[in-house]
C-alpha positions, 0 to 999 in steps of 0.5 A, a space after each residue: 914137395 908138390 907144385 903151388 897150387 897158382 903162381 903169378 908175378 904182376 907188374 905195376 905199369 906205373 912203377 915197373 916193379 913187381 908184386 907175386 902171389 903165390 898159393 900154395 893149396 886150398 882147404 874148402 876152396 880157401 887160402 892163408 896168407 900175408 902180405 909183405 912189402 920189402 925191397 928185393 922180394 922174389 917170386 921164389 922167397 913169396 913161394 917158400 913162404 906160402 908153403 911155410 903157410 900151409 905147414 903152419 896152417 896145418 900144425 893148428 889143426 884140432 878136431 874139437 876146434 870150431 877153426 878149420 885150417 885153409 890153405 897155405 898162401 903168401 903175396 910180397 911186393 917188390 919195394 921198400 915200405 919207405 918209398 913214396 909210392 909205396 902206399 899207391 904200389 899197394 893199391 894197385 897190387 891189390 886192384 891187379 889180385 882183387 878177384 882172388 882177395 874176393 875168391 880165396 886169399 886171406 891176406 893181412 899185414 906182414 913184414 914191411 906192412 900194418 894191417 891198418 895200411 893193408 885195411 886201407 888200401 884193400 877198401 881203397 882197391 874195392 875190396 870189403 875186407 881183406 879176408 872175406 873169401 872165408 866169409 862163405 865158410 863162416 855159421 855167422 858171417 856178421 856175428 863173426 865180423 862183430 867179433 874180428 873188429 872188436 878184437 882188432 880195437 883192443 889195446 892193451 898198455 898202448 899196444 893192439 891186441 892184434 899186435 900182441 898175440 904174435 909176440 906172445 906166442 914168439 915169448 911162449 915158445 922160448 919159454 917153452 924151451 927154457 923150461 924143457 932144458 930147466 933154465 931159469 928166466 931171471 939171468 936168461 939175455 935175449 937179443 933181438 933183430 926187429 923191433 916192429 909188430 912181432 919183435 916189440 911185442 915178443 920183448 914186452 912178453 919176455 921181459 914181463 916173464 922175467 927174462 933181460 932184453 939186452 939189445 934191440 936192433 933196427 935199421 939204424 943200428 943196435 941198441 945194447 945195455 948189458 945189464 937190460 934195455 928199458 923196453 917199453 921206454 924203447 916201445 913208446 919211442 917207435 914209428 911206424 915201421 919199428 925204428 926207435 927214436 935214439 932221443 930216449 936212450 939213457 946215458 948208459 945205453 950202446 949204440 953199435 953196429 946194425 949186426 952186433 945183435 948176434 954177437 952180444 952176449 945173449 942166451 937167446 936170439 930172436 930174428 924177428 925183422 927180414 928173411 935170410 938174417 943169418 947164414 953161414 958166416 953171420 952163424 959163426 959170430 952167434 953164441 946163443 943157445 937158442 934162435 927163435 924164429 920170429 920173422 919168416 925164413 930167417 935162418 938158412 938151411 946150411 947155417 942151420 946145420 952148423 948151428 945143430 952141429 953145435 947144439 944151438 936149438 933153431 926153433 923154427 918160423 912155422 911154429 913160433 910165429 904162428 899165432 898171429 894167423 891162428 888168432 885170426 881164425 881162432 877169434 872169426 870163427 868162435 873159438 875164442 872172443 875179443 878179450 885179450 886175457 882170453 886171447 893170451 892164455 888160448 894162445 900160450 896154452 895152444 903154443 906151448 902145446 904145440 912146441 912142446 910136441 914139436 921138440 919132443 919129436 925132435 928129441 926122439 927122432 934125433 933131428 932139428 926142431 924145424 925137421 920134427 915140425 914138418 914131419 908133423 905137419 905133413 902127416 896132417 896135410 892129408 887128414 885135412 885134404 881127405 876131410 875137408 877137400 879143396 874146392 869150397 861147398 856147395 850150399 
């Protein structure tokens, strides 16, 4: 693994807490990547991501398409989203990084973040948008504007468009993999760990395709009904950072322990809040067959292997999770409109795809999912390099 391209930490004069920035690469003189906010963050966390940028921006690669994949990027704050002076931490990180927002970072919500806030504080700090450093590379700067803002104000049954597409390409990867091993949806449990922006929408997905959500976990706990949990009843009940109102649990629904999600009976387990989630000990209490990695990171690498020591099946972050960024570039640069039947189906036809492509290598190669996934994805990094090079052109 070569070094990032740049790495900084900056520190607030105000707080004494830390943001980092770290790019990984640039393709045409341009990088890819959220922004998080979570207490705790590290510069090695917001480096493993970025590099996690690039793989998934590579394995979008396709030459017909008009989206050119960037390079990899990731920024992270130190600080809970919670805090009152989150929101005036985020402006001044983003004040402190404005000449690479400008430049070369496209950056957008990420864990402990909404695009809405991110949106907010980015015109707060001076910044036009907080993807314009691709602006450069668009044929119609202002048609695709046009494009990304109406896309970003469709709403399907209450929930943004821009909200959606991440869980449906969460949903269309476990879907995948049931049908690869010939399971049926109706009987298959899934347990879920994050009920925000990617969590929600992956259980509205599911339990539309037939499967049964039968715990939810947030921070406040776990909510468990073995026979189902009335999703968009839960949906309806969240704030803003995914925690649901306990008022509108039915009389038959559980509240358990914060980590009982990995533990209730569950065919699949959807990580889809924090990094880090499950090692080696929290492994041992899973009996799923299958994790699909919804959050960034969630499974480390040592309890990965013990789960593929017993055939658990970790479809990994840089594939599951990434449509939400490729629906960025897909819907600015033209591959698709601001239509959200359009978005779902180049989405689940894009994702399935590529899951398809990533567990057939797995198979054939006799490794992991995540193995297979970077193996493709580094045999792409070169083709996009030698094509595209990494400073932007000349016009």
């Amino acid at each position: 693994m070569t070094a990032p391209y740049l790495s900084l930490t900056w520190t607030d004069h105000v707080t004494g807490r830390q943001g980092h920035l770290v790019v990984d690469r640039l393709v045409r003189g341009v990088c890819s990547g959220g922004l998080r906010m979570r207490a705790g963050c590290t510069l090695e966390e917001v480096t493993g991501l970025a590099r996690g940028m690039s793989l998934k921006e590579a394995l979008h690669y396709d030459p017909e398409a008009r989206y050119v994949p960037l390079g990899g990027a990731k920024g992270g704050i130190d600080c809970d989203p919670r805090d009152p002076e989150a929101y005036g931490l985020l402006v001044r990180y983003l004040r402190a990084v404005r000449p690479y927002v400008e430049n070369c970072w496209t950056t957008g919500e990420d864990l402990g973040l909404t695009q809405d806030l991110v949106d907010r504080a980015a015109a707060e700090a001076g910044l036009v948008s907080s993807v314009q450093a691709v602006y450069p590379l668009l044929d119609d700067e202002f048609a695709a504007r046009e494009r990304l803002a109406a896309a970003f104000a469709v709403e399907v049954d209450g929930i943004g468009l821009d909200e959606l597409v991440g869980g449906c390409g969460v949903a269309e990867s476990v879907l995948t993999a049931l049908d690869r091993a010939g399971t049926a949806y109706a009987g298959t449990r899934v347990s879920l760990q994050g009920f925000g922006t990617m969590g929600g929408a992956t259980a509205r997905f599911l339990t539309r395709a037939g499967l049964t959500v039968v715990a939810v976990a947030d921070v406040k706990g776990t909510i468990a009904h073995p026979a189902g949990l009335d999703v968009e009843a839960l949906l309806a009940a969240r704030d803003a950072h995914g925690t649901v109102d306990r008022s509108v649990l039915r009389p038959t629904d559980l509240e358990l322990p914060g980590d009982a999600w990995l533990s209730v009976e569950a065919e699949v387990l959807v990580p889809a809040a924090v990094s880090y989630a499950i090692g080696v000990e929290e492994q041992e209490r899973i009996g799923a067959r299958w994790i699909a990695e919804a959050a960034n990171m969630p499974v480390l690498p040592e309890a990965e292997r013990l789960l593929h020591a017993r055939g658990v099946s970790v479809l990994p972050d840089v594939v599951v999770n990434s449509a939400t960024n490729a629906w960025w570039w897909w819907t600015l640069f033209g591959d698709i409109g601001a239509d959200a039947a359009e978005a779902f189906a180049y989405t689940r036809r894009s994702m399935r795809a590529l899951v398809e492509l990533v567990l057939a290598r797995a198979e054939a190669d006799g490794t992991t999912p995540r193995a297979a996934a970077h193996t493709i994805a580094e045999q792409r990094l070169p083709v996009i390099a030698e094509r595209f090079g990494r400073y932007r052109p000349v016009r």
